[in-house]
DRENTI-891531 format. One record per residue (C-alpha): chain; residue in one letter; x, y negated, z negated; residue number from 1. Coordinates in Angstrom, 1 decimal, always signed. Example, Ala and Ser with C-alpha at 12.3 -4.5 7.8 and 13.67 -1.06 7.14 Angstrom:
REM residues 2
  kette  rest      xx      yy      zz   nr
      A     a   +12.3    +4.5    -7.8    1
      A     s   +13.7    +1.1    -7.1    2
This chain:
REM residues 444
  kette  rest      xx      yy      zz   nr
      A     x  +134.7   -69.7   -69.6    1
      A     x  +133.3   -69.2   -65.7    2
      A     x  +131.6   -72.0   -64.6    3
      A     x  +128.8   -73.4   -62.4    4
      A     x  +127.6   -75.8   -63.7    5
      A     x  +125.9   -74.7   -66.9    6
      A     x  +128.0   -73.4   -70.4    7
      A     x  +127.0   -71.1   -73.0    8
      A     x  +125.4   -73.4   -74.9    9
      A     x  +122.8   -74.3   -72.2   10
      A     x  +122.2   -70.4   -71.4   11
      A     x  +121.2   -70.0   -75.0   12
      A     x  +118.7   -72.8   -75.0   13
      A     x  +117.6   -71.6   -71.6   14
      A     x  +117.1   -67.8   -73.4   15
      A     x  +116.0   -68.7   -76.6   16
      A     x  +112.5   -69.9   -75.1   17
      A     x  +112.3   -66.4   -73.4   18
      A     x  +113.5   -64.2   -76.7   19
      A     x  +111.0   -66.1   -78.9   20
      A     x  +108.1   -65.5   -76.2   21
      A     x  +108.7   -61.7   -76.2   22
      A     x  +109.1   -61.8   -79.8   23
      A     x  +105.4   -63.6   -80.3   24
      A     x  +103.8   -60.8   -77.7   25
      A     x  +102.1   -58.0   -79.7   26
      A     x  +104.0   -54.5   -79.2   27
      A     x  +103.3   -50.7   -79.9   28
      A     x  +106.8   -50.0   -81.9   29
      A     x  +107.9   -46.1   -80.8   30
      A     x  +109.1   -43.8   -83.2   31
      A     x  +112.3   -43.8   -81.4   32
      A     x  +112.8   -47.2   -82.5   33
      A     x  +112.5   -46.2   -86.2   34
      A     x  +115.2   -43.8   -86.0   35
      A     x  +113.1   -41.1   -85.7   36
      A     x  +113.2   -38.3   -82.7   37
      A     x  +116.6   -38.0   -83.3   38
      A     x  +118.0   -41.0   -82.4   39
      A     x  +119.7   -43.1   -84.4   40
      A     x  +117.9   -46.5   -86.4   41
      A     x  +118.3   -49.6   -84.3   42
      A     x  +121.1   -51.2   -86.7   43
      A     x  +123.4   -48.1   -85.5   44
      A     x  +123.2   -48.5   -82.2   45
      A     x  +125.1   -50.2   -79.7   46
      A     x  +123.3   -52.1   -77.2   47
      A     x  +124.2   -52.2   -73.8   48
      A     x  +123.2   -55.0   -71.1   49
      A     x  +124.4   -54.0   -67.8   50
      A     x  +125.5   -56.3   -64.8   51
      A     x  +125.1   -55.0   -61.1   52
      A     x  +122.5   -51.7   -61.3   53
      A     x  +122.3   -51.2   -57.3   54
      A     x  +124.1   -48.0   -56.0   55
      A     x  +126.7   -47.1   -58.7   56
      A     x  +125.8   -49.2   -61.1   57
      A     x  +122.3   -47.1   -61.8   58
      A     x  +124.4   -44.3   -61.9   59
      A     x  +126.5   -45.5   -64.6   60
      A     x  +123.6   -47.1   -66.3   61
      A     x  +121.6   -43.4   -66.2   62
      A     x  +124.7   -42.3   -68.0   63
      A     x  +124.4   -45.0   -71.6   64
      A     x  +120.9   -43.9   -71.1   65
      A     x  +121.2   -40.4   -72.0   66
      A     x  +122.9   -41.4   -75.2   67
      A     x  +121.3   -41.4   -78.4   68
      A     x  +123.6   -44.1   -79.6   69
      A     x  +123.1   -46.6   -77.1   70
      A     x  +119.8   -48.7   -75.9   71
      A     x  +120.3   -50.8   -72.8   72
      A     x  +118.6   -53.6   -73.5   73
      A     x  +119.1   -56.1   -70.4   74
      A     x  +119.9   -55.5   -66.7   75
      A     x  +121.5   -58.3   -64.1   76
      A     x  +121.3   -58.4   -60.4   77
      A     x  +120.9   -60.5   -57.7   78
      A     x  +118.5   -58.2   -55.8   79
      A     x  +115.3   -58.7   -56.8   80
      A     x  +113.9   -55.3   -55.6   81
      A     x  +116.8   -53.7   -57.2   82
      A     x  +116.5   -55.5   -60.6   83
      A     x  +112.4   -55.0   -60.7   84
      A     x  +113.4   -51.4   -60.2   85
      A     x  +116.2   -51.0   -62.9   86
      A     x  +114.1   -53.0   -65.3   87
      A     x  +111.0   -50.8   -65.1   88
      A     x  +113.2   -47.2   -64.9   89
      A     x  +115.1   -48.7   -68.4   90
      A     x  +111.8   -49.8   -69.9   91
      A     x  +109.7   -46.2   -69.1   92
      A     x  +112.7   -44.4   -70.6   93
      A     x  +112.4   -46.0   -73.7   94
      A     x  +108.4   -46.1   -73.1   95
      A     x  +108.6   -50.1   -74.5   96
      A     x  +108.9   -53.1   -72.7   97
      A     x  +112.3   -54.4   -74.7   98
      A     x  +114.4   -54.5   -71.3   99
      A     x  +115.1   -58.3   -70.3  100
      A     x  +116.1   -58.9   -66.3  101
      A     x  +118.4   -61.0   -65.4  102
      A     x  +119.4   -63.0   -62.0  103
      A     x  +122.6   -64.7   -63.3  104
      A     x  +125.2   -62.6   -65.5  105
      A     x  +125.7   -65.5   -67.9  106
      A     x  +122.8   -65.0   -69.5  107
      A     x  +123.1   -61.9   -70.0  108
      A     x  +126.3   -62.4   -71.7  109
      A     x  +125.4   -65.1   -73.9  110
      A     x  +123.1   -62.9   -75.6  111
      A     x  +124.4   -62.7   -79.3  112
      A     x  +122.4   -59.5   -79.6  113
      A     x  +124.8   -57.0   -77.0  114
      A     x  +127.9   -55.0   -78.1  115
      A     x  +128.8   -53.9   -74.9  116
      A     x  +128.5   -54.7   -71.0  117
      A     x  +128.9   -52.3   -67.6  118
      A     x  +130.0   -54.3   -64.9  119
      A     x  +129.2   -52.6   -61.7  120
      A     x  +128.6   -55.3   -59.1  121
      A     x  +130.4   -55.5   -55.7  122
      A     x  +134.1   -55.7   -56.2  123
      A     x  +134.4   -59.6   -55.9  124
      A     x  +132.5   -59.6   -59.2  125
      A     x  +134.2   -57.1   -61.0  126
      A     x  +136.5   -59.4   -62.8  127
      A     x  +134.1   -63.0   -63.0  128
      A     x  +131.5   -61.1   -64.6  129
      A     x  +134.0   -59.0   -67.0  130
      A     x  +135.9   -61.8   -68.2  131
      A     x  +132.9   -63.8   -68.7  132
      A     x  +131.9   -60.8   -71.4  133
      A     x  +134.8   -60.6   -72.9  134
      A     x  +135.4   -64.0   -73.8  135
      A     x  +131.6   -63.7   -74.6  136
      A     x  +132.9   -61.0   -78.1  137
      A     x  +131.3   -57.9   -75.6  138
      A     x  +133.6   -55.0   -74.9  139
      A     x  +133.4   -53.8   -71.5  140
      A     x  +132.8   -50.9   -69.2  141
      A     x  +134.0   -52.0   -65.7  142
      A     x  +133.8   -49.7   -62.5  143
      A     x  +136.3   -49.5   -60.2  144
      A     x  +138.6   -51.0   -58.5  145
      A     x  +139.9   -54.3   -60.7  146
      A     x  +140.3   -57.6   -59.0  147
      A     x  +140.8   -58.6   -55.1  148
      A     x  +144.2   -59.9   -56.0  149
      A     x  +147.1   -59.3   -59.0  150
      A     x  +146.5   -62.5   -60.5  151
      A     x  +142.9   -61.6   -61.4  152
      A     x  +143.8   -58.2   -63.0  153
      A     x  +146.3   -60.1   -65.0  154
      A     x  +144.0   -62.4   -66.3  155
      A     x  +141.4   -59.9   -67.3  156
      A     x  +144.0   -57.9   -69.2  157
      A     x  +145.2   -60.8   -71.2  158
      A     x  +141.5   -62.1   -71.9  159
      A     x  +141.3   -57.8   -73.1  160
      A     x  +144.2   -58.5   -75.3  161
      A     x  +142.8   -62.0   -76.3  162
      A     x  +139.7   -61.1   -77.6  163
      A     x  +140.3   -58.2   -78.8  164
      A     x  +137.8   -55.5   -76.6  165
      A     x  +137.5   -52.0   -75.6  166
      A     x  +137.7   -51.3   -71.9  167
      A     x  +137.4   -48.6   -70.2  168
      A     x  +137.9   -48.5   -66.3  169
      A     x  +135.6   -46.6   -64.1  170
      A     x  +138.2   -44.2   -63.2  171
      A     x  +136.5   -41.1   -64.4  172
      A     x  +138.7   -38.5   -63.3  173
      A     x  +140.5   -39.1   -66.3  174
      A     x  +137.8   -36.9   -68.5  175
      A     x  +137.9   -33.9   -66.4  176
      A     x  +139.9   -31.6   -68.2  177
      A     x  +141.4   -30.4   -64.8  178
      A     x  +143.1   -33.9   -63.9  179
      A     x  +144.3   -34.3   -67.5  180
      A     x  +145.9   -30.9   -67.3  181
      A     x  +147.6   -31.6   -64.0  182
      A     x  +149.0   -34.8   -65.5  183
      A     x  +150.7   -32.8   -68.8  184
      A     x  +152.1   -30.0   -66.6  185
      A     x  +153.9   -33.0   -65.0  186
      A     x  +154.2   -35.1   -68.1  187
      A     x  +155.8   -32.1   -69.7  188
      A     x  +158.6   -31.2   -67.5  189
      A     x  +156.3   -28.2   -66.7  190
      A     x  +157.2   -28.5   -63.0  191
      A     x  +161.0   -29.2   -63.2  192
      A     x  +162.5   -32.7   -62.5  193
      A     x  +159.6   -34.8   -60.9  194
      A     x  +160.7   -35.4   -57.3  195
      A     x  +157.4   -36.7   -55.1  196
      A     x  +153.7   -37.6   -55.9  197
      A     x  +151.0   -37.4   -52.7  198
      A     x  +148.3   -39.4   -52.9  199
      A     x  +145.1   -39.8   -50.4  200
      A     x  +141.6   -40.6   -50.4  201
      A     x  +139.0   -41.7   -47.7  202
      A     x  +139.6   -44.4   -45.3  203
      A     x  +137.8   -47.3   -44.7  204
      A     x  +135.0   -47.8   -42.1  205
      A     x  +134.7   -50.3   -39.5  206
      A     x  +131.9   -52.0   -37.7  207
      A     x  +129.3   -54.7   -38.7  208
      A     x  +127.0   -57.4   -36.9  209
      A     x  +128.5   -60.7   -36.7  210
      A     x  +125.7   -62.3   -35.4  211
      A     x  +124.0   -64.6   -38.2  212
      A     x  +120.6   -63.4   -39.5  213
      A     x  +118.1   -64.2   -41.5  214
      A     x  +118.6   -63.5   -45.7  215
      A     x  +116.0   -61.2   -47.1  216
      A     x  +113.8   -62.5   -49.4  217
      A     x  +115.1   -60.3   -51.9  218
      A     x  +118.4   -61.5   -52.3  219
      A     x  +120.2   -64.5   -53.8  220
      A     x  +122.7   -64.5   -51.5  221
      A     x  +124.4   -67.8   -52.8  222
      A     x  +124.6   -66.0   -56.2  223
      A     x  +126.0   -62.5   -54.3  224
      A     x  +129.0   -64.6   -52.4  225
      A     x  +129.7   -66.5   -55.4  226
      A     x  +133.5   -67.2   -55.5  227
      A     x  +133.7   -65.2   -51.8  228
      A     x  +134.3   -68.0   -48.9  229
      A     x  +131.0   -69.0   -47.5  230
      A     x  +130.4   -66.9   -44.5  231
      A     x  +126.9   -66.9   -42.7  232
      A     x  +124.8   -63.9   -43.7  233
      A     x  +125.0   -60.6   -41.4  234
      A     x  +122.7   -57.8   -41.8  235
      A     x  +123.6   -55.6   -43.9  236
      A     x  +126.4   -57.5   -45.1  237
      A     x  +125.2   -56.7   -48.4  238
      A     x  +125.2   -52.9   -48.4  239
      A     x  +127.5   -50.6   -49.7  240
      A     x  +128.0   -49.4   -45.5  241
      A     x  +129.3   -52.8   -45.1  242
      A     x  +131.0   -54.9   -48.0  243
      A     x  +133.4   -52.7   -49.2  244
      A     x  +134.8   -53.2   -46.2  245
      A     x  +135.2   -56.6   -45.5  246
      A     x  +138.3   -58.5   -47.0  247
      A     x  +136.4   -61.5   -49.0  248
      A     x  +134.8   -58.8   -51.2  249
      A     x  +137.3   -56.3   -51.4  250
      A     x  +140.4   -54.7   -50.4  251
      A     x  +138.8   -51.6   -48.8  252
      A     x  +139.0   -48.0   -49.6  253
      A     x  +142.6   -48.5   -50.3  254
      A     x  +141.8   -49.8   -53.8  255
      A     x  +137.4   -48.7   -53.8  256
      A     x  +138.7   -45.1   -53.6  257
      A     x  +142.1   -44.8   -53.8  258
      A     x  +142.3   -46.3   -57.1  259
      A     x  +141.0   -43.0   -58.0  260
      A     x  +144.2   -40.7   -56.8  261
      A     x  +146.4   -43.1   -57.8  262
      A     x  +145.1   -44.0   -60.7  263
      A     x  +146.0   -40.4   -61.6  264
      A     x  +150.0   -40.7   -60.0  265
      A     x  +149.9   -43.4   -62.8  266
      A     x  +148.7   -41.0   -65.7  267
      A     x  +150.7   -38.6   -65.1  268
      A     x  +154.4   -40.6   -64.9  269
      A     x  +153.7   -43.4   -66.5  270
      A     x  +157.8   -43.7   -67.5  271
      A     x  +158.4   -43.8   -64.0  272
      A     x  +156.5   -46.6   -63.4  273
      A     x  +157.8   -48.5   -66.0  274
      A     x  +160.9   -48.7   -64.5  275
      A     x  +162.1   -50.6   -61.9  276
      A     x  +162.2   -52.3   -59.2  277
      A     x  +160.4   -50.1   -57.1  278
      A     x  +160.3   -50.8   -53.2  279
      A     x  +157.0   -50.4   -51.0  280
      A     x  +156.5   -50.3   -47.5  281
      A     x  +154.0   -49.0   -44.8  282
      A     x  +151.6   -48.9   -42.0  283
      A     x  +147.7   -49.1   -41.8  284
      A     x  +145.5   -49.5   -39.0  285
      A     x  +142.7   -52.0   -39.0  286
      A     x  +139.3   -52.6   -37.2  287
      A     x  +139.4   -54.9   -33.7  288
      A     x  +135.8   -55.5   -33.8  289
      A     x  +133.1   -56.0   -35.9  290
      A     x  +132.8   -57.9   -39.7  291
      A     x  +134.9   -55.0   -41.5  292
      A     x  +138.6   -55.6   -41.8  293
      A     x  +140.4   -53.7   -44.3  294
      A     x  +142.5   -51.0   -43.5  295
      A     x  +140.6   -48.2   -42.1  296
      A     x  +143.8   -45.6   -42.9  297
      A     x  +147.0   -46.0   -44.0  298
      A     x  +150.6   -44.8   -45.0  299
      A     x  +152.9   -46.2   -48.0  300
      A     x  +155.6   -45.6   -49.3  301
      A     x  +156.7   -46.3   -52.7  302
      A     x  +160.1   -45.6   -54.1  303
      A     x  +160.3   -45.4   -58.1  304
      A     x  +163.5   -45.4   -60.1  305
      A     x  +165.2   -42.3   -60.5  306
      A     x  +164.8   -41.3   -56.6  307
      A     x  +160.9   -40.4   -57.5  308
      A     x  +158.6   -41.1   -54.5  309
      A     x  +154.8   -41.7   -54.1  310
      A     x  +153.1   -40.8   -50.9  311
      A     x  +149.6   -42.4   -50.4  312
      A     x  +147.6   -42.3   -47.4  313
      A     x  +144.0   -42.8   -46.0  314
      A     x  +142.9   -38.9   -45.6  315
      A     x  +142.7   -36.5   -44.2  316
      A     x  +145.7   -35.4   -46.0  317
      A     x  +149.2   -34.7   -43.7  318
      A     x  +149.1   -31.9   -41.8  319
      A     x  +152.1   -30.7   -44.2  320
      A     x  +150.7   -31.4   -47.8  321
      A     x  +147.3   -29.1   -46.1  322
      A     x  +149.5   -26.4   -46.1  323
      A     x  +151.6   -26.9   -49.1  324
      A     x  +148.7   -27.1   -51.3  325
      A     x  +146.1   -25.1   -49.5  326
      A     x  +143.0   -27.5   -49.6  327
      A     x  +141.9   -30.7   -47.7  328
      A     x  +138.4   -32.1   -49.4  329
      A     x  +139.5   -35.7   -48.3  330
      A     x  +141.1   -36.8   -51.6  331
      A     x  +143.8   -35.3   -54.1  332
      A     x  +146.7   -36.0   -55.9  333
      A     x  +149.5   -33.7   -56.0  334
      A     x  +153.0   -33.7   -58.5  335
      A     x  +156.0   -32.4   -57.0  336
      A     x  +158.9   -30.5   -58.9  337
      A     x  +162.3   -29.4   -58.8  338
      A     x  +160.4   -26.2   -59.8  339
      A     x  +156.7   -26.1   -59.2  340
      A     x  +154.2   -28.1   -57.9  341
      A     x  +150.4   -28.9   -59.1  342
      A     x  +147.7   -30.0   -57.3  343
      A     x  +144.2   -31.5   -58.3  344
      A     x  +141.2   -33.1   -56.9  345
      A     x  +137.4   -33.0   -57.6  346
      A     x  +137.1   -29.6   -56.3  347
      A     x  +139.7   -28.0   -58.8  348
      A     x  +143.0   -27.1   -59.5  349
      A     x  +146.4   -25.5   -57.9  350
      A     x  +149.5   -24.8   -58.8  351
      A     x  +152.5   -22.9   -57.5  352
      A     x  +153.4   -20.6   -59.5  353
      A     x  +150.5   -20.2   -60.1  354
      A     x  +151.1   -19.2   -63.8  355
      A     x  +151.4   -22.7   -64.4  356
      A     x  +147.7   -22.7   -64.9  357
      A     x  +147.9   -20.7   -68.2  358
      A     x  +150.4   -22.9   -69.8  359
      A     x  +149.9   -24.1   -73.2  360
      A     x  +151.0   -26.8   -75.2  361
      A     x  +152.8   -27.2   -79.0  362
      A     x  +153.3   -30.2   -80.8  363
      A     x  +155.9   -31.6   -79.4  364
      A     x  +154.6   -32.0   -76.1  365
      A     x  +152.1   -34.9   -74.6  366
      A     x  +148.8   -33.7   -75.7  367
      A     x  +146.8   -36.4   -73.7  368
      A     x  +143.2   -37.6   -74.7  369
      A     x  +140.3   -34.9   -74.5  370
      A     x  +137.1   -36.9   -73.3  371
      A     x  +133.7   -35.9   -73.8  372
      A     x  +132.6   -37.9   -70.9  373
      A     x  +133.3   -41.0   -69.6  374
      A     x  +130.5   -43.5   -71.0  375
      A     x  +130.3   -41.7   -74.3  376
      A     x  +134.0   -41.8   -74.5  377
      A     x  +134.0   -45.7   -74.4  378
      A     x  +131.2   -45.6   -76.6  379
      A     x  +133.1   -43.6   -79.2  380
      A     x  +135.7   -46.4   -78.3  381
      A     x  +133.3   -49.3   -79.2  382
      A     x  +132.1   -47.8   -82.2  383
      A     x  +135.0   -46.7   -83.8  384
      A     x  +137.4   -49.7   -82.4  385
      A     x  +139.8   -47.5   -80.4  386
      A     x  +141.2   -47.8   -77.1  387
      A     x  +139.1   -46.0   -74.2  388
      A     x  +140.7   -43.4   -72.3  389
      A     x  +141.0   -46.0   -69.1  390
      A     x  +142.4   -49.0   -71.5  391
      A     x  +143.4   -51.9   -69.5  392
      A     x  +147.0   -51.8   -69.3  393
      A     x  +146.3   -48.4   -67.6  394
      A     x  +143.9   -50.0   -64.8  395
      A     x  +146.1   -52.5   -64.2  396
      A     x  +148.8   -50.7   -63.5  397
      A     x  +146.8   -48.4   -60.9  398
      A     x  +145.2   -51.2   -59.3  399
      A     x  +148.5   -52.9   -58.8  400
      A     x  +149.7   -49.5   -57.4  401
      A     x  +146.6   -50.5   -54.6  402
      A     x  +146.9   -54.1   -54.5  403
      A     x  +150.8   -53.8   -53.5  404
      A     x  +150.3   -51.2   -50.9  405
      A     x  +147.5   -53.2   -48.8  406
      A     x  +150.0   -56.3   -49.2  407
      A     x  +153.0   -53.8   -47.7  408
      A     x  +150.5   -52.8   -44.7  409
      A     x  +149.8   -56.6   -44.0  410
      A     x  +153.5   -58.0   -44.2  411
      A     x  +154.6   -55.2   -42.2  412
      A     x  +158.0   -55.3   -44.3  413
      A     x  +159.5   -53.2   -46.9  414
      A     x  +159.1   -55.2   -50.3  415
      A     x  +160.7   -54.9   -53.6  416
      A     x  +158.4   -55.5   -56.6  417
      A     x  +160.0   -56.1   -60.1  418
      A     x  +157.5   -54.4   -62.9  419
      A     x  +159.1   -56.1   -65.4  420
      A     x  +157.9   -59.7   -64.1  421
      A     x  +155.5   -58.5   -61.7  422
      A     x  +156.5   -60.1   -58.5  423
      A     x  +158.1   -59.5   -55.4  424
      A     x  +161.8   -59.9   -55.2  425
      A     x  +163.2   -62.3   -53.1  426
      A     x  +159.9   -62.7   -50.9  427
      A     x  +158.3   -66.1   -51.3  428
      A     x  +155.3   -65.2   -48.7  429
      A     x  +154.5   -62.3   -50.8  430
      A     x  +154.3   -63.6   -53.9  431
      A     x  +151.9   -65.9   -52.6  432
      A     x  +149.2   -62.8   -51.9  433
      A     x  +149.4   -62.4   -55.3  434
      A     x  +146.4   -65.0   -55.7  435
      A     x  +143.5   -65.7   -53.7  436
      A     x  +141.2   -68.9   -53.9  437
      A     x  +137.9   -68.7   -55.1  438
      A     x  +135.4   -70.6   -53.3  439
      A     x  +134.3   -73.8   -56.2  440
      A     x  +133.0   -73.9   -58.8  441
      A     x  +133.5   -70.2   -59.8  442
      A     x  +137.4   -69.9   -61.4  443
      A     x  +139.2   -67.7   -63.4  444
């Protein structure tokens, strides 16, 4: 279990005193609550506690809002401002005062009470926080990316496997109908022998203060760096302009949006994948000043078995692939054929020829997943103990994909990774990126 000082035990003595008080206070009991007004009675739903509701996270949490199914029930976050907001918007939905706020995500997950858990802190978090609820019996929604290096994302998929929980990834693309239809033109053979995937998404900014400031009063920022090396706060250090951006919290846009385009690579050649050893190797260019310094943009390489190769690149897209494909909104994911080519992105879909579009499927081709919607697809997943449409093998595999290409950039060498064991191939000094410290007591 994650530690600092305090175990489970101790966070439900520490709760207990808190769930009792609420349960003395008097309360107006909705009709909602009864089952009535269309939702469902309280014994058939799944209740959600969610951990990091800044930015995305309120997004996301919106989302199990608007289903009937559901009731968020607790909210985590180590701004106070944030979580005073969250905690009120949950509680006026609902019109009770049920919502319980949380500073530290182990209370939260101690509760006995919550099915399920949405992990949407900054990405140092992502996998502390998750693991922590899976080992806790909750299944997990976790946005993306994974883990800062391949050793967490290993663990988090064997405590998955462990314990026996649905996960679904935050890699939404994956229940728009158009991306899934890209990926079954090139699952199916649709476009010939597959030859090339190009990937892109945004780069990564640069710039930051590194002159020392004072913290706000509104944020724990011992509890924000947690396992991240102790670094004296900057402003705005915390925001989403800044942190994404800087190395101890993340790997960049590389894996914070490029997980999404390659994530999608993934899905729709998984076989390829499989396979291996595959060799990766590349350039990326990286801020000179300022506290960001991840890889503003950059260009790998990545040679599968059977001669397949995947482009990825910070956008804009080349100056070729523009033309190939006819669009340019800053992200996209294009399959290459012997035969045809499809492209995708958020925008829509392209293909040449262009009757590709109209193709239909029989029942002996891959028919992938058809998602209602992200969230209520996990939830369908949690109720009926199947896997998500983003399982966890899945994410790892696309956040590896990430992982391996901002190692390539770093090295500056062309690396040969082995799927099979998941290391680097005769390349001591890489294998040893494939862990990072955490700063003590926090562990995996």
């Amino acid at each position: 279990m994650v530690g600092n000082g305090m175990d489970r035990r101790s966070f439900l003595r520490k709760t207990s005193g808190a769930l009792a008080a609420a349960a003395a206070a008097p309360a107006i009991v909705p009709a909602s609550a009864l089952g009535r007004e269309g939702r469902p009675a309280p014994s058939e739903r799944i209740v959600v506690g969610c951990i990091g509701v800044g930015d995305r996270g309120g997004q996301v949490m919106s989302e199990f809002l608007r289903e009937a199914d559901c009731q968020v029930v607790a909210v985590c976050d180590v701004k106070s401002n944030v979580l005073e907001q969250k905690q009120k918007l949950v509680n006026e939905h609902y019109r009770n005062q049920d919502c319980q706020a949380y500073k530290d995500f182990r209370e939260l997950v101690a509760r006995n009470d919550i099915d399920a858990v949405l992990v949407a802190t900054c990405d140092h978090w992502h996998v502390l926080a998750s693991l922590a609820a899976a080992r806790s019996g909750k299944d997990v929604y976790m946005e993306k990316p994974m883990g800062l290096s391949i050793q967490q994302d290993q663990t988090m998929r064997q405590a998955v496997r462990d314990h026996k929980r649905i996960f679904q990834f935050g890699t939404q693309q994956r229940s728009d109908p158009n991306f899934r239809f890209a990926c079954e033109l090139a699952r199916n053979g649709r476009i010939g022998k597959l030859q090339s995937i190009s990937v892109w998404a945004p780069g990564s900014s640069q710039g930051g203060s590194t002159e020392p400031a004072p913290v706000p009063g509104w944020l724990d920022y011992e509890m924000w760096l947690g396992p991240a090396p102790f670094k004296p706060y900057t402003a705005g250090r915390e925001s989403n302009a800044l942190w994404w951006f800087i190395s101890d919290y993340a790997i960049g846009f590389i894996a914070g949006w490029g997980i999404h385009p390659i994530d999608v690579a993934y899905w729709g050649a998984p076989e390829k994948f499989a396979e291996g050893p595959w060799t990766i190797e590349g350039t990326g260019t990286f801020p000179t000043a300022g506290v960001c310094d991840t890889a503003m943009n950059w260009d790998v390489k990545i040679g599968l078995a059977g001669g397949v190769v995947v482009n990825f690149t910070g956008a804009p897209a080349k100056k070729e692939w523009k033309e190939r494909y006819g669009v340019d909104n800053g992200h996209g994911t294009a399959f290459e054929g012997a035969d045809a080519w499809v492209h995708v992105d958020r925008a829509g879909i392209t293909a040449h020829p262009k009757e590709l579009l109209k193709a239909t499927w029989s029942g002996s081709d891959v028919q992938l997943t058809q998602s209602p919607g992200h969230v209520r697809n996990f939830l369908e997943g949690v109720r009926d103990r199947k896997p998500a449409i983003s399982p966890v093998e899945d994410a790892v595999q696309g956040d590896f994909l990430c992982q391996l290409s901002d190692i390539a950039i770093r090295t500056g060498r062309k690396l040969t990774w082995d799927p099979k064991t998941e290391k680097f191939l005769n390349d001591d000094a890489a294998n040893q990126r494939l862990s990072r410290p955490m700063r003590a007591p926090w562990r995996l």
